[in-house]
Every structure is written in C-alpha cells, then in structure tokens.
C-alpha positions in Angstrom: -65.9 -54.2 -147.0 -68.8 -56.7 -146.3 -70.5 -57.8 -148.7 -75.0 -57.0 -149.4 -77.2 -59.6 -148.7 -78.6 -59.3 -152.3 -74.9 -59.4 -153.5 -74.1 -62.3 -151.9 -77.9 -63.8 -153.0 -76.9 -62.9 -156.8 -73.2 -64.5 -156.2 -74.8 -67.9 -154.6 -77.4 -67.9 -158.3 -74.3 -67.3 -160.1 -72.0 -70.2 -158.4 -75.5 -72.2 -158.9 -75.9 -72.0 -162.9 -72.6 -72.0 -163.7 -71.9 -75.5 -162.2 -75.4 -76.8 -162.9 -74.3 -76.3 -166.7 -71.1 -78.0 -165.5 -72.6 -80.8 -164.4 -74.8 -81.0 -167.6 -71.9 -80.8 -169.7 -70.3 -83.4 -167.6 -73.3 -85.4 -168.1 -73.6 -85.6 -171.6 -69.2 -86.4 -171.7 -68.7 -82.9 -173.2 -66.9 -82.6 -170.7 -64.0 -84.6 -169.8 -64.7 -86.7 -166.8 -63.5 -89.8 -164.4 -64.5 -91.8 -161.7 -61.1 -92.1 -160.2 -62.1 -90.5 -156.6 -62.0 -91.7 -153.1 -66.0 -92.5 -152.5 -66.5 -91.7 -148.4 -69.1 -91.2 -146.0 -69.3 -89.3 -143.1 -70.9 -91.8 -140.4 -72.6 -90.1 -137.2 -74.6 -89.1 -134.4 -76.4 -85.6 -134.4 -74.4 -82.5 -132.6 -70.9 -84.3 -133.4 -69.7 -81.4 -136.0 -71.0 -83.3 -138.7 -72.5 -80.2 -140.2 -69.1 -78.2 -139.3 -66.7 -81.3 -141.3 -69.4 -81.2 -144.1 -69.0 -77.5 -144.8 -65.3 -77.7 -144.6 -64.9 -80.3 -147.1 -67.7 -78.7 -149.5 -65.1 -75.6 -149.4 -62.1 -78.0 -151.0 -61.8 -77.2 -154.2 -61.1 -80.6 -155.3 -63.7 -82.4 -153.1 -68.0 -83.0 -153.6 -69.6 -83.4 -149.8 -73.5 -83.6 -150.1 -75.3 -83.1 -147.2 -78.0 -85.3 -145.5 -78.9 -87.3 -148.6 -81.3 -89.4 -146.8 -82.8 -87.1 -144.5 -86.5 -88.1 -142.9 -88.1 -85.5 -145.3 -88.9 -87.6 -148.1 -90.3 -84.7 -150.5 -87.4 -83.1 -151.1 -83.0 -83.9 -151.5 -80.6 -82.3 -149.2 -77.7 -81.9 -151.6 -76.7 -79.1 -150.2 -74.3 -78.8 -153.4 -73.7 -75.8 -155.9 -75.5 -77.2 -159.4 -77.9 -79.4 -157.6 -80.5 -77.2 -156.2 -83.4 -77.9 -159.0 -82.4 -81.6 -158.3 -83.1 -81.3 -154.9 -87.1 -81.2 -155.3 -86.8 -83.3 -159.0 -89.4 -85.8 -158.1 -88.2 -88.0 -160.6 -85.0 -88.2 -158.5 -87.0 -87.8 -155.0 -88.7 -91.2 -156.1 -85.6 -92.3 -157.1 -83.8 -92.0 -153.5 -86.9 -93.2 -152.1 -87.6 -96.2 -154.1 -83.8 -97.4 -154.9 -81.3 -95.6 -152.8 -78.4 -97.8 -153.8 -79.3 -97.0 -157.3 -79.9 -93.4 -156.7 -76.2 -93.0 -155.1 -74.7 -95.1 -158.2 -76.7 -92.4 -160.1 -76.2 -89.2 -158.9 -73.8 -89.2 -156.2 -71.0 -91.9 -156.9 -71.1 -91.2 -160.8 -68.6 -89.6 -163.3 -67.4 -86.4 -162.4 -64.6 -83.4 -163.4 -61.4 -84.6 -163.3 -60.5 -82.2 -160.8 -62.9 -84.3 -158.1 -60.7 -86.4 -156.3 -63.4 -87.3 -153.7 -66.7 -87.0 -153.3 -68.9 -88.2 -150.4 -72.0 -87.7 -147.9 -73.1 -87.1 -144.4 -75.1 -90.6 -143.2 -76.6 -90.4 -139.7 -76.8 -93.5 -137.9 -80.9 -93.9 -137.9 -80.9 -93.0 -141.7 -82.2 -95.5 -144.4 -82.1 -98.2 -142.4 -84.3 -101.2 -143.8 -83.9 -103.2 -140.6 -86.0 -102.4 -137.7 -82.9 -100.9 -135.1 -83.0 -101.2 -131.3 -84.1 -97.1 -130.8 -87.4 -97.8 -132.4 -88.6 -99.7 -129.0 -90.7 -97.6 -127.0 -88.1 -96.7 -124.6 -86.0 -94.2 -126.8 -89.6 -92.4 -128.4 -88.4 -89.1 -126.9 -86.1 -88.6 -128.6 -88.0 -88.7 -132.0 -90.4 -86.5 -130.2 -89.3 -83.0 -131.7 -88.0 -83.9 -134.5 -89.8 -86.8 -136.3 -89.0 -90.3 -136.4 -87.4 -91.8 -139.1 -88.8 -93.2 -141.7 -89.2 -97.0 -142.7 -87.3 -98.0 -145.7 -88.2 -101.2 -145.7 -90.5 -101.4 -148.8 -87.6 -99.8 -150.9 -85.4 -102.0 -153.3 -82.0 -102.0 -152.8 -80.7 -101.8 -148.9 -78.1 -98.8 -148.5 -76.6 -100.2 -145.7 -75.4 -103.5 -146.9 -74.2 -101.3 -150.0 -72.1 -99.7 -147.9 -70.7 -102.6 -146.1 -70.1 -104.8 -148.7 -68.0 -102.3 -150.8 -65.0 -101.7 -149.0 -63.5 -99.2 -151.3 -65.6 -96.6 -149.9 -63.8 -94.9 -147.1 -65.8 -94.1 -143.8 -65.1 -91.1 -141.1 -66.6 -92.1 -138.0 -67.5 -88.9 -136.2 -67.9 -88.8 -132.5 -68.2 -86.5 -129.6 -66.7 -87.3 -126.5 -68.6 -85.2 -124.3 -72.2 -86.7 -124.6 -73.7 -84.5 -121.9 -72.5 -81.4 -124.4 -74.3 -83.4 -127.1 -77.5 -83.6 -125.3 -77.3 -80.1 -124.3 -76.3 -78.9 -128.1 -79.1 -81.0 -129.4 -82.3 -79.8 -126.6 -81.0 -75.9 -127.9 -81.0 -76.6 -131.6 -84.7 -77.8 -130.9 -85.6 -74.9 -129.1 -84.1 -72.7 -131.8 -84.6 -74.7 -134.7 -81.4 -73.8 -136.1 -79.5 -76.9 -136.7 -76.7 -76.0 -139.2 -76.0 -75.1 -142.8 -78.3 -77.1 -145.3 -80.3 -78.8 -142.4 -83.8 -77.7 -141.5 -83.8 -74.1 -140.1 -80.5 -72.8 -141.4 -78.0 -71.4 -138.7 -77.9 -69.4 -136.0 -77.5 -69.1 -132.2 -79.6 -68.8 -129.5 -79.2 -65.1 -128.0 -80.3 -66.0 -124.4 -79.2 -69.6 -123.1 -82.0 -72.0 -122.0 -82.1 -73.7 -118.9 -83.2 -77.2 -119.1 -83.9 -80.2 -115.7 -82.7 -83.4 -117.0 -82.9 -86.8 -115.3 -80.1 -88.7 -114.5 -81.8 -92.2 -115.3 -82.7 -90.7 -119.2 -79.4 -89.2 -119.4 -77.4 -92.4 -118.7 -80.2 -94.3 -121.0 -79.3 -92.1 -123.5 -75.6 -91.9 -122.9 -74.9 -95.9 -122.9 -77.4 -95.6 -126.5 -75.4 -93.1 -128.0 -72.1 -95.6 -127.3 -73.7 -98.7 -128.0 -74.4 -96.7 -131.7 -71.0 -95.7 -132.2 -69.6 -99.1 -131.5 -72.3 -101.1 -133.9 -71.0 -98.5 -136.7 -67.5 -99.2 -136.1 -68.1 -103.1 -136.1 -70.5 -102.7 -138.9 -67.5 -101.2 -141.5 -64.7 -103.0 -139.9 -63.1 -104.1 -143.3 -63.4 -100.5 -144.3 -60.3 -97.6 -144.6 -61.8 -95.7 -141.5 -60.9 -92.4 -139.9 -62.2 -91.8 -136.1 -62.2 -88.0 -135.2 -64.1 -86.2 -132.3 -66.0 -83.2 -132.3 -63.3 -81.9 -129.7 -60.6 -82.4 -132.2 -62.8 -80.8 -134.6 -63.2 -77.6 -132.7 -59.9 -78.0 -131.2 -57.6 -77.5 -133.7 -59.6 -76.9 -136.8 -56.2 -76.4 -138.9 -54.7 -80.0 -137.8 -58.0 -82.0 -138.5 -58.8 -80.8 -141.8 -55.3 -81.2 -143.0 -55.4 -85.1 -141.7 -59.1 -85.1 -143.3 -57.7 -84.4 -146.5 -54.7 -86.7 -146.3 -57.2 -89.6 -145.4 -59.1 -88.6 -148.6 -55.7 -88.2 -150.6 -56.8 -84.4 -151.6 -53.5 -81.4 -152.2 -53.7 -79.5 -148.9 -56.1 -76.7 -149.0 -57.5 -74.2 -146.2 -60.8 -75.1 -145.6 -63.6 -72.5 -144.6 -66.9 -73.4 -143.1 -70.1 -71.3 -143.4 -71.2 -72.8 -140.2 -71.5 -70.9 -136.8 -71.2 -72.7 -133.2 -73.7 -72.3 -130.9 -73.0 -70.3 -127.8 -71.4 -72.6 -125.3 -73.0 -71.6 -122.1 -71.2 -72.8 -118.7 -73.0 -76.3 -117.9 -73.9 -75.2 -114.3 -76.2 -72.6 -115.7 -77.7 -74.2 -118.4 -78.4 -77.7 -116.2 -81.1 -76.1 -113.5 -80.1 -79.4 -111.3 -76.4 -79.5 -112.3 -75.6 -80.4 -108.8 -77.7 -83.0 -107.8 -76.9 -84.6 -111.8 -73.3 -84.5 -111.2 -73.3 -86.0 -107.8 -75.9 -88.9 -109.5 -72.8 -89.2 -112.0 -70.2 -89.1 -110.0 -69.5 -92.9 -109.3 -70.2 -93.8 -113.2 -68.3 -93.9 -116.5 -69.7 -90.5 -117.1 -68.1 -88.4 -114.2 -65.9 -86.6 -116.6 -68.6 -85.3 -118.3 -69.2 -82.2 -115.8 -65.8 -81.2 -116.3 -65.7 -77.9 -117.4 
C-alpha cells in the first residue's frame, strides 16, 4: 500500500525532531559520543551521480553524508541531513560557513558524533570554495555559469578549505567521474531546462516528460570536454597523498549493488543495502536529442572523443 503524501510529510517531521534532539543530546555529552569515524569527501563534476552516491550513503544506517555544504547560495546550508534542517538557515552558522569554512566543518560537520557513526562526509564540487582564482573563471568558460550562477569568491574568508583538505590526509576522498562526457553535457543542458537537479539540490527531482532537442557545437563541446578532464586530473594530483577511491557514474548506474558494497568497504562501514530517493532522468537515444548528431559525430570522429556517440 503506498504511502499519503501528508503521511510521509508527518514521517519526514518525525525522523527530523527525533534526531535534532539526538544531536542536542549528543551535543551537550548526554549522550555517549566519539570521533573515531572515517572523515571523506565526495570530490566531483556536476551530472557524475554525485547526487545518486550521496543519497545512497545518507540511507546507511551507520554513515552521515551532507549534501552540497558549500553550495553558491550563501543564505542558506545544504545539509541535506535528518536533525539539521533549522541549522540549515541558522545565520549564526550561515556566517560561520561563509566567514571560516575550515572552522565551520571542525564545527559542525567533522565533530563528535553517536557511536554508531562510523563515517561521515560531504559532497565538494570542483568549483566550490575555492579561494584561488581557478582557470574556468577566464572569459572563455562564462557559459557555463550562465544558467546557473557563478560561483562565488571565497577569497576574503579565513581559513582556506582546500588546503584543509589537502594537508590532512586522514580524510578519505571518492573521486567521482563520468566517462561519457557528451552524456554529461546532455544530463546537465536538461536539468537546466527542468530545473530539477536531484534530491537536496535546487529544484528537487524529477524528469523531463518530453525530451529536449538541443544544436551543440563541436569546438564548445571539445573546449568543454578537454576542461572537464583537465578538472578531474588537477583533483586527483591535488589529494595524491590521500586514501582515494575512483568510481564512474557508469559503474554507479551499472551495478548499483557492486559499487555501494565497495563504497562501504572503502569507508570500513558493516554491509548494508543502500536505497536512494533519487530518480534518473530519462535517457533519450543521443541521435534524437543532438538535432546535428550527425554532423557532431563525424567532427568527433578522428578525436579522443569518438567513443562518445556510442550508443
């Protein structure tokens, strides 16, 4: 029997409380606590099934995955967690994140919790609370902040988040990729039309009901495509003294069973089955999506990037 929205409303304010008084009790050590857990982060690109991994994980009963803790809103707190909603728009904590993020994650995120937690960790996009001035600010790559809003400068904050990261290698880093960067380009134009990006982002879920048909150009594309590597291959240089896992968004959506189980053996958690609340856009054939799929392919066909149109 499925269950009423307003039933599963009163369930979700229920789950809420309960472990916001948890985390209170916690807190104020009336709880028992430790600090014992695997830190990680999830490192990535958007449209790589960082939203999928992150749902996954926040079903383990034994694991604490925030969302986008440094998303380009800087009103408000993705946590994305039962017990942290209220924290979410705290401005006491807002500032916090804002004005010290390395003391903000000491703080709230990598701090005492129930001894049941074994790890807890974040989602971290590439561009995210960066207080250097990266390569995709030049000029060339302002389309794609276009839509979705640049992100901001943290360079008047204290700490540096980044360099935090680095420099403590205990913290263990997925690197999460996507091999098919054509799909990703795709998966990304569609959640901008829709504005549905995925559980706890901006726009909730949900799929697009008719597919939309996009022209793209084949210098952009491979712009974009050699940017999106050149990313990937800074991050893995960048925590190359760190425990890290590499997994793809097709192993992701390949064999959803294999992945989370070596998920949770990378972050030492007992073996769990993992549910996500997440749903996957519709996956529309390429060749009717791409209005010159044709000419694009043929323009690819002598590059790096010719396996991209396989379908």
């Amino acid at each position: 029997m499925l269950m009423s929205r307003s039933s599963a409303k009163l369930l979700t304010k229920v789950e809420e409380y309960q472990c916001r008084t948890e985390n209170w009790l916690v807190d104020r050590q009336v709880l028992k606590s430790q600090s014992d857990y695997q830190k990680f982060v999830i490192v990535c690109n958007i449209r790589t099934g960082s939203t999928l991994l992150s749902s996954l994980l926040s079903s383990h009963p034994q694991v604490v995955c925030f969302f986008e803790l440094f998303h380009r809103h800087l009103e408000s707190i993705p946590f994305s967690v039962p017990g942290y909603q209220a924290k979410g728009n705290r401005q006491d904590i807002v500032n916090m994140r804002n004005a010290d993020p390395v003391q903000f994650l000491k703080t709230e995120i990598y701090k005492p919790q129930q001894q049941k937690m074994r790890a807890v960790g974040f989602k971290l996009l590439y561009p995210q609370c960066r207080q250097d001035n990266p390569w995709w600010n030049e000029p060339e790559f302002d389309r794609w902040w276009e839509r979705v809003g640049r992100e901001p400068s943290w360079a008047s904050a204290k700490s540096d988040l980044w360099k935090y990261l680095q420099e403590n290698t205990d913290i263990a880093i997925i690197h999460l990729k996507r091999k098919n960067l054509l799909r990703s380009k795709l998966s990304g134009l569609i959640a901008q039309t829709s504005g549905k990006w995925g559980v706890g982002a901006t726009g909730g879920i949900g799929t697009m009901a008719s597919k939309i048909q996009v022209n793209l150009d084949f210098k952009e594309c491979l712009s974009d495509f050699e940017a999106h590597r050149r990313m990937e291959t800074e991050a893995d240089e960048f925590f190359t003294h760190h425990r890290k896992l590499d997994l793809t968004y097709e192993e992701l959506v390949g064999d959803l069973y294999a992945t989370s189980q070596k998920v949770q053996n990378f972050l030492s958690v007992d073996q769990h089955s993992l549910k996500a609340k997440t749903q996957k856009q519709s996956k529309w054939p390429l060749s009717e999506v791409i209005t010159n799929y044709d000419q694009l392919k043929q323009n690819f066909s002598n590059t790096p990037w010719h396996d991209l149109f396989d379908e």
